[in-house]
N, C-alpha and C positions, 0 to 999 in steps of 0.2 A: 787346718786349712791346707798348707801345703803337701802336709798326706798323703791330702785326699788326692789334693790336683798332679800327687803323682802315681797316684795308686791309676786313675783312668787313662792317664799318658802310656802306661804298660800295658792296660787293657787296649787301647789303642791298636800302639803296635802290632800285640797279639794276634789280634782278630785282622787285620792287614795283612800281617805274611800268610794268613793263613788263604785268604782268599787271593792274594797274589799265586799263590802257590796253585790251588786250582785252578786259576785262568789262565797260567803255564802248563798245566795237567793236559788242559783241553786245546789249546792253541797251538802244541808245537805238535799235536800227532794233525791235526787240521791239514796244519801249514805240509808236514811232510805229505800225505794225499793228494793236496793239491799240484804240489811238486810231482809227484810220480805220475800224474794223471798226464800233465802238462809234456813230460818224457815221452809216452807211450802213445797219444791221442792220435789220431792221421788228419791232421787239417788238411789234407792232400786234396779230400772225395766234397769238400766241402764247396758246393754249386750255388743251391739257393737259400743256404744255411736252414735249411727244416731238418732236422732231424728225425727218424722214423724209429721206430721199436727195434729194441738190440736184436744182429742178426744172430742166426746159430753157426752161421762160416766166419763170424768176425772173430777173432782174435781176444784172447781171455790177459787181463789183468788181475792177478792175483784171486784167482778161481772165479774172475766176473766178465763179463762178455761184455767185449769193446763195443760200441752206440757206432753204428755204421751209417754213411749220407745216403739221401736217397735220391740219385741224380736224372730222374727220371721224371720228379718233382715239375707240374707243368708241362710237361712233354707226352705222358701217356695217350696212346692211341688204341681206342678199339675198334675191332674189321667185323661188321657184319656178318654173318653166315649164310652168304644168301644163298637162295633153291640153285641147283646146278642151271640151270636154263638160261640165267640170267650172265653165266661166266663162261664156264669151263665146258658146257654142250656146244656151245659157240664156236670153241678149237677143235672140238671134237668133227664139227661138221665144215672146215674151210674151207672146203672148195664150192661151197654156197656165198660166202662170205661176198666177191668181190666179181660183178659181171665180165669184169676186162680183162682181169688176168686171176691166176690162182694164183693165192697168195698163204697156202700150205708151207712152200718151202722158205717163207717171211718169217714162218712162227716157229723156226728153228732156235737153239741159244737161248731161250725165255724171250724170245719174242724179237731177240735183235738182228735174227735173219743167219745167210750163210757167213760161214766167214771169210774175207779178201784177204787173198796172198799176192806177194809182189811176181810180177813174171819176165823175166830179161831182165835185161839192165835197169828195169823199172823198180826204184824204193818208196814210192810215194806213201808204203803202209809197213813203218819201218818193225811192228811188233806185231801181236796177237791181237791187237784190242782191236782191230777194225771187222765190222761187217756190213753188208747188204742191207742195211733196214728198213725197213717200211715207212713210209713218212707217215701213216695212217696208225702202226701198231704200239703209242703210247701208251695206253690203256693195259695193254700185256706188261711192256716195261716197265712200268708204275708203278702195278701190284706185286710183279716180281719183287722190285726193290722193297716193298712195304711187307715183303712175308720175313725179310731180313731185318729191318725196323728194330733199332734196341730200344725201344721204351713201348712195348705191345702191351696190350694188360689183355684179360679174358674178364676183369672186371670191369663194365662198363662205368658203375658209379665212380670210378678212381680215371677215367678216360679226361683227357682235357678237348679231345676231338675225337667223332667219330664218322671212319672210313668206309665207303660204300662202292665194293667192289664189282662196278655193273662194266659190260663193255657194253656203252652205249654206243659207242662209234660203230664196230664192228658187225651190232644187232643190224641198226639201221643200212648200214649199209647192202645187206640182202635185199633192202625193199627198197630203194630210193628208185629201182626203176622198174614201169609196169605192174606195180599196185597200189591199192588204192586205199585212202586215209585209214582208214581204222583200222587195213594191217600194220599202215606204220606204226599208227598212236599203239599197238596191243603191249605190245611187250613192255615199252616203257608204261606204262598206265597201270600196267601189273605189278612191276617192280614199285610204285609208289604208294600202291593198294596194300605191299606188302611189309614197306618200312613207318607208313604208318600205325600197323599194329603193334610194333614192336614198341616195348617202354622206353629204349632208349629215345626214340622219335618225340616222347611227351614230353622228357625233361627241356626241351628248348625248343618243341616243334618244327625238329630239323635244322636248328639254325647252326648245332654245332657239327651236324655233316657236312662232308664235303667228298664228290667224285672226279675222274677224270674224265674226261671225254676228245675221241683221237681222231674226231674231225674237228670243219669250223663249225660255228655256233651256227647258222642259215641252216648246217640239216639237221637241225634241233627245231629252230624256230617259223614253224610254218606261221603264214597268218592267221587268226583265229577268224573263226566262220567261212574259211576259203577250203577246202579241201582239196583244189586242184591245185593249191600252190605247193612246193617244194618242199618234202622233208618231213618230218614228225614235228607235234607238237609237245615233245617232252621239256624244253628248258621255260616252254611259255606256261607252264601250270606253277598253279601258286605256291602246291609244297615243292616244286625245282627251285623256285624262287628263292624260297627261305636256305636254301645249302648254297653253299660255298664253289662252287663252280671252276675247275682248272684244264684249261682247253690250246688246241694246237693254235685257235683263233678266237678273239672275245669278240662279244659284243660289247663295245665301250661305251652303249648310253645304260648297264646294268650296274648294279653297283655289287654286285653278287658274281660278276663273271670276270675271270681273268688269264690273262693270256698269258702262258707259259713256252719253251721253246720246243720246236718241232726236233723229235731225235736225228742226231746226225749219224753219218759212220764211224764214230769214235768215240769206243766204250772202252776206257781204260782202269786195270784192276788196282795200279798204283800209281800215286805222286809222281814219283818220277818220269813216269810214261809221257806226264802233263808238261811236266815240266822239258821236256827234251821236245815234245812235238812244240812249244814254243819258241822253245830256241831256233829250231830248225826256221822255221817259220820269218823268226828275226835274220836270220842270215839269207833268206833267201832273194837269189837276184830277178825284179821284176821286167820280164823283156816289155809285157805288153801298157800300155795307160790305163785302160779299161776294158772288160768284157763282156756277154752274154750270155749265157745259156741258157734255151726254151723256141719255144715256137708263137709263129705267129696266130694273132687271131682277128684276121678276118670278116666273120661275121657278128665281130660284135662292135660297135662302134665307137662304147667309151673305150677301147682298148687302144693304148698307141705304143704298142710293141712294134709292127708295121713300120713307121716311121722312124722308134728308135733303132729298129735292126738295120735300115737304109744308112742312118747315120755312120753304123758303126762297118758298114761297107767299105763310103766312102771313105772312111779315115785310117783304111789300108792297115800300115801297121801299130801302126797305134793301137788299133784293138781289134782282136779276137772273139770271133761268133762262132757257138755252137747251136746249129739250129736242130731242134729236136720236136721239128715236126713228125707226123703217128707214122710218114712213111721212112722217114730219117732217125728212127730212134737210138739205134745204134751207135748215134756222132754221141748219144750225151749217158756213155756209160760211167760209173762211179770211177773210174779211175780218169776219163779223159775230163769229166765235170773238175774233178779235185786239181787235175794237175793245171788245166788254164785258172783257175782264180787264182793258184798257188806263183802262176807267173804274172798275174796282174794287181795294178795297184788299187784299182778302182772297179765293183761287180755293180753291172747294172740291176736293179732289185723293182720293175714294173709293178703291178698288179696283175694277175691274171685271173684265174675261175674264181679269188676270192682276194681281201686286200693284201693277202698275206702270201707269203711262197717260204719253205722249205728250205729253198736257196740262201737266203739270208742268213740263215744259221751256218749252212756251208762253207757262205764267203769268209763268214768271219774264226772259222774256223779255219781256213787257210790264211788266214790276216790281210783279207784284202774287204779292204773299206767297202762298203754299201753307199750305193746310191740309191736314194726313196724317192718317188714321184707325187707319193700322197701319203697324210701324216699318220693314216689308221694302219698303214703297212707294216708299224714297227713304231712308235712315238707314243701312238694311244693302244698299246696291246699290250707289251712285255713291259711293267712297268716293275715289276720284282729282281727283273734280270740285266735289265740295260739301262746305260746310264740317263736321267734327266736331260741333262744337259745334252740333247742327240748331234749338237755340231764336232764336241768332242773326237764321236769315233764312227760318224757318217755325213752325208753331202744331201741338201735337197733341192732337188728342182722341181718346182710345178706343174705337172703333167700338160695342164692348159698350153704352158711354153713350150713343149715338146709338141703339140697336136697341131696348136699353129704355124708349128713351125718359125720362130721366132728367136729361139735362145739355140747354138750347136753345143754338144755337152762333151766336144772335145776340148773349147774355148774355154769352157767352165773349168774342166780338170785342170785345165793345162794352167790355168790364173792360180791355179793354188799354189803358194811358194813349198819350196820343198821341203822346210824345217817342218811349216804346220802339216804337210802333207806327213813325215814322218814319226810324228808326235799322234796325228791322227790313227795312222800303223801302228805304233806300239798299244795307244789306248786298247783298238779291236782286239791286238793277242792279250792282251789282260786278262779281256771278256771271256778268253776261251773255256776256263774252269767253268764261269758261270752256265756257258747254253749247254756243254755235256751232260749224259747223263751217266756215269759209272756202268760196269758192268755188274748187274746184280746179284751175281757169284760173289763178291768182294766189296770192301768199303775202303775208300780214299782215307788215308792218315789225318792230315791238314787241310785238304780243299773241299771246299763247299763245292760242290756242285749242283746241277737245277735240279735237281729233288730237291737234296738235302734244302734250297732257299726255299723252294717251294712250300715245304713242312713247316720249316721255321714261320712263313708269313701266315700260312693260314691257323697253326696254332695262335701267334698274334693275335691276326683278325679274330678270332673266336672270343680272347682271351678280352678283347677291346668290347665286346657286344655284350657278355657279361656284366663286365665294368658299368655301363652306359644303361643295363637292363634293358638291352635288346633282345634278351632272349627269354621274355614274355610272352605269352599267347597273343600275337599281334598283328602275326598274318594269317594263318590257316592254323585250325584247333581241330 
C-alpha cells in the first residue's frame, strides 16, 4: 500500500516540473515582448486611441513595422471639385464683381488684400501680418486656409464633413443690382443641381456639407414668391437648408446658419505676433471714453446713428468721431479707424445696412469694448466665438433709449466703475486669437483661431446629427 502511494507522489512531482517548466518556456519570452514593445511603442500620436494599419514610414521593431495613430481620426475633410465657374472664373473676372468699387486689388495675398506698412512716426502695424482686407472677401480666405487643412482625404467615404467651395457672396454680388430674379437665383440653383448629383450629397443629403458665404444672410434670402425683393434665393432652398451654413451675418431664426467673424486687418503667421499685439494693446493708454466710426443714415428711420453721432459731439472730449460719410471717406482709413479705437475705451457698435458691422471685430481687436444697441448685432450671431455671458466683454443699451432720447451713453460709460470696466478690457484682448483669422501661408503653433473653431464646431455639429440620425433622408431626397 505505501508503495504504491509513493510510487504516484513521484509520478506527481514528475509530471508538475515538467509542465512548470513549459509555462516558463512560454511565459518569460511573452513577458520579454511585452516589455520591449512597451520600450519602443510612441504613445505620443495617440488622439482618439484608433489605431489604423501599420504605416510603411513608421519605424520597425525587430524587422516589424511600428502601428502608427491616426490623428486625423474624426477630423477628415473632403473639398468638392467643383466646375471653374462656381470659384475660381469669379477672380478671374473682378472687376465685375463689385459695382462701387474694384475690388481686384482685395484679391491680392489669397484674398487678404494689399499689405499695410507703417509711415512716420506711425507703429500702429508693428509686423508683416496686416493688410487691407475686404470685409466681403471670406469666402477667398476660407478656402485658402482649407487648401492647407491637415486632415484633407480625396476619399470621401473616410471624410467626417464635406466642403463646398462656392463664392457665393462674390457671385451674387455682380447681380444684386439692376437684374432681375432668375439671374440671381441662376448660378446658385446650378451649383445645387450639381452637388446633388454627386454621391457624396446621398450619404446624408447634404447634411454633412457645409459652405462659406461672405455677405449677410438677406442677400441669400429673398422672399419666396417676391421676385422684386432683395438678393437671391439660394439659402431659402431646401437642399441650402440641409448644409451647414458659415456667414459674415446669420440669420438667428435657422438652425442651420451661423455667424462667424468678419476678417479683420490682422493675419498673423505666428503666436507670437498674437501674443505681442495683445500686450501692446494691454499697455496701451486710452485718451478717449468712447468712439465712432461711420456715417449717418438719414433716410432710414430705424437708424439712430444720427442721434448717437450728436451725442458723441456734445461730449467733446470724451469721445471721438470719425464720420465716414461717401463724401468724407478718407477720415475712416484703416490706419485712422485702427488708431482711434486703439485710443478709446469704449466703440460705439449701431446697426447699420444690416445688424451686424465689421467694426465690432476691429474694436475688439484694438481692445476696446463694444457697445451693442440690439442683441442680433453680436449676442444672437457669433455664438462659436464670443463669450455667453456678453456683459463680460461688452455694454448694452437699447437703441429705443437712444431714439428717444432718454438715457446719454456718456452717463452710462462713465457709471461703470473702473475695475469692472478694466476686467471688461482684458476679457475683449482675450477674444483676440478667437475673431482672427491666420494668414493662410502658415498655421498658428498653440492658438485657435476662427477658422480653426469654426472647423472644430461644424465637425461637431455634424458628428452630433449622426449621433441623433439626422442624417436620414428627411428633408430633400
Amino acid at each position: 500500500m505505501w508503495s504504491v502511494r509513493g510510487h504516484w507522489k513521484q509520478m506527481e512531482k514528475t509530471v508538475t516540473g515538467k509542465c512548470l517548466n513549459q509555462f516558463w518556456s512560454v511565459l518569460l519570452p511573452l513577458c520579454l515582448f511585452l516589455f520591449m514593445s512597451a520600450l519602443f511603442f510612441d504613445f505620443s500620436g495617440l488622439k482618439q486611441g484608433v489605431l489604423i494599419n501599420f504605416s510603411a514610414r513608421a519605424p520597425k521593431i525587430f524587422g516589424q513595422i511600428h502601428p502608427k495613430v491616426d490623428e486625423c481620426v474624426g477630423q477628415y475633410i473632403y473639398v468638392h471639385n467643383l466646375p471653374s465657374r462656381f470659384n475660381d472664373d469669379l477672380l478671374e473676372d473682378c472687376h465685375s464683381i463689385n459695382k462701387w468699387y474694384d475690388i481686384c486689388e482685395y484679391l491680392s495675398n489669397s484674398g487678404l488684400g494689399p499689405q499695410l506698412s507703417n509711415s512716420g512716426d506711425v507703429d500702429d502695424f508693428p509686423n508683416k501680418s496686416w493688410f487691407a482686407t475686404d470685409q466681403f472677401l471670406l469666402e477667398v480666405i476660407f478656402r485658402t486656409r482649407m487648401k492647407n487643412y491637415e486632415c484633407l482625404t480625396n476619399d470621401s467615404a473616410m471624410a467626417s464633413a464635406v466642403y463646398v467651395p462656392f463664392y457665393a457672396g462674390l457671385e451674387i454680388s455682380r447681380h444684386l443690382w439692376g437684374f432681375n430674379a432668375s439671374v440671381r437665383d441662376a448660378v446658385s440653383n446650378d451649383l445645387i443641381k450639381f452637388l446633388v448629383e454627386q454621391p457624396q450629397w446621398k450619404r446624408m443629403w447634404g447634411k454633412d456639407h457645409f459652405l462659406v458665404v461672405g455677405r449677410v444672410t438677406w442677400d441669400f434670402r429673398r422672399m419666396p414668391h417676391n421676385e422684386s425683393f432683395w438678393g437671391s434665393n439660394f439659402l431659402g432652398l431646401p437642399e441650402s437648408e440641409n448644409m451647414t451654413i458659415l456667414g459674415i451675418e446669420s440669420s438667428h431664426g435657422k438652425d442651420n446658419d451661423f455667424g462667424i467673424p468678419y476678417p479683420t486687418y490682422f493675419h498673423p503667421s505666428h503666436d507670437s505676433e498674437v501674443f505681442e499685439w495683445q500686450n501692446r494693446m494691454r499697455r496701451k493708454r486710452r485718451q478717449y471714453l468712447f468712439s465712432f466710426a461711420g456715417a449717418d443714415r438719414p433716410q432710414d428711420g430705424y437708424s439712430i446713428r444720427g442721434k448717437m453721432m450728436n451725442q458723441c459731439r456734445a461730449s467733446r472730449d470724451k469721445c471721438k468721431l470719425l464720420d465716414c460719410a461717401f463724401d468724407k471717406k478718407d477720415n475712416c482709413k484703416t490706419i485712422n479707424v485702427m488708431q482711434m479705437f486703439q485710443n478709446s475705451s469704449f466703440c460705439l457698435q449701431p446697426t447699420g445696412d444690416s445688424f451686424t458691422r465689421r467694426s465690432t471685430f476691429d474694436s475688439i481687436l484694438a481692445g476696446c469694448i463694444p457697445v451693442f444697441f440690439h442683441p442680433v448685432s453680436a449676442y444672437k450671431q457669433y455664438l462659436w466665438h464670443l463669450p455667453k455671458e456678453h456683459t463680460k466683454y461688452s455694454v448694452f443699451i437699447p437703441m429705443d433709449y437712444i431714439k428717444e432720447g432718454t438715457v446719454s451713453i456718456e452717463k452710462v460709460l462713465l457709471g461703470i466703475p473702473e475695475q469692472r470696466m478694466l476686467a471688461m478690457r482684458e476679457e475683449v484682448i482675450s477674444l483676440i486669437p478667437k475673431i482672427i483669422y491666420a494668414n493662410p501661408s502658415s498655421k498658428l503653433e498653440t492658438i485657435e483661431d476662427a477658422f480653426d473653431i469654426s472647423i472644430r464646431e461644424v465637425l461637431q455639429r455634424v458628428k452630433e446629427m449622426r449621433r441623433v440620425g439626422r442624417g436620414k433622408r428627411s428633408t430633400v431626397g
